[in-house]
C-alpha positions in Angstrom: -30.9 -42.1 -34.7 -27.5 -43.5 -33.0 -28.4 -46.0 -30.3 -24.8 -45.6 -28.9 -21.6 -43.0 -28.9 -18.4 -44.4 -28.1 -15.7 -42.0 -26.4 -11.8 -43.1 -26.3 -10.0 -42.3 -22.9 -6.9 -41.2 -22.8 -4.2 -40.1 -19.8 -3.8 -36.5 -20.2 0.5 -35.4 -20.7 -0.6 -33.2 -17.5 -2.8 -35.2 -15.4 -6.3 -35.9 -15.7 -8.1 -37.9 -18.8 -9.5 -37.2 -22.0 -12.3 -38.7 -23.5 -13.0 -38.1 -27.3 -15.7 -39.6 -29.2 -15.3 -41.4 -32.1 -17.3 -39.9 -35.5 -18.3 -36.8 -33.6 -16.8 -34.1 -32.8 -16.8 -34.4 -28.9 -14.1 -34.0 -26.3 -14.0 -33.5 -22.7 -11.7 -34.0 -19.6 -11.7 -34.7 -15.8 -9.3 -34.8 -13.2 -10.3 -38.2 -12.4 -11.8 -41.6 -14.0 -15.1 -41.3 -11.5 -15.6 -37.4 -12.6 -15.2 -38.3 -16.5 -18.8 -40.2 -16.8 -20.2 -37.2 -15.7 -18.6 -34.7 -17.7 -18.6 -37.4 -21.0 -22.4 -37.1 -20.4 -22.9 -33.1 -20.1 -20.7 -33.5 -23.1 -23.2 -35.7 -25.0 -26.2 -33.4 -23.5 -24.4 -30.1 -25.3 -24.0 -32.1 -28.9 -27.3 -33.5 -29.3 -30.8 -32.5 -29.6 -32.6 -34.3 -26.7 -34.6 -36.3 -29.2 -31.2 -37.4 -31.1 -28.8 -38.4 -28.2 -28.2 -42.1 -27.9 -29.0 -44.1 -25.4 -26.3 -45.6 -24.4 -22.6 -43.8 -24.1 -19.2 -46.6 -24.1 -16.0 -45.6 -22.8 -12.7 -47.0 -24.2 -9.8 -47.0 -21.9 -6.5 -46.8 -24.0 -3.4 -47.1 -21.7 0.0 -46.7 -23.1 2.5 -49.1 -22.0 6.0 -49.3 -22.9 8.1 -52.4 -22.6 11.8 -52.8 -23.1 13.2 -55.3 -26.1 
C-alpha cells in the first residue's frame, strides 16, 4: 500500500492549475490554488479503493520563469 501520492502543479495556458500525479494516472484542475486540494483529493477518492488510498497526498508547485541572458 502507497503511504503517499505526489501530484505536480502546474499554471494552466488558460487560467486555472493542473495537478497531475506522478506514477498514476491522475489529473485534475481548479480555478484556483485553494480549490485544487479539494479537487486533488476527490481525484484520489475516484482512483483508489478506500482501503488502498494513501494517507498522505503532496503537492509540487512547478512555476515557469523566464529570465533574459
Amino acid at each position: 500500500m502507497n503511504t503517499e501520492i505526489v501530484f505536480v502543479v502546474e499554471e494552466a495556458p488558460e487560467g486555472g492549475y493542473l495537478a497531475r500525479a506522478v506514477n498514476h494516472a491522475i489529473f485534475t484542475e481548479a480555478d484556483t490554488l485553494d480549490a485544487l486540494p479539494a479537487q486533488v483529493r476527490d481525484a484520489v477518492q475516484c482512483h483508489f479503493d478506500p482501503e488502498a488510498k494513501p494517507s498522505l497526498i503532496r503537492l509540487h508547485h512547478v512555476r515557469d520563469e523566464v529570465i533574459a541572458a
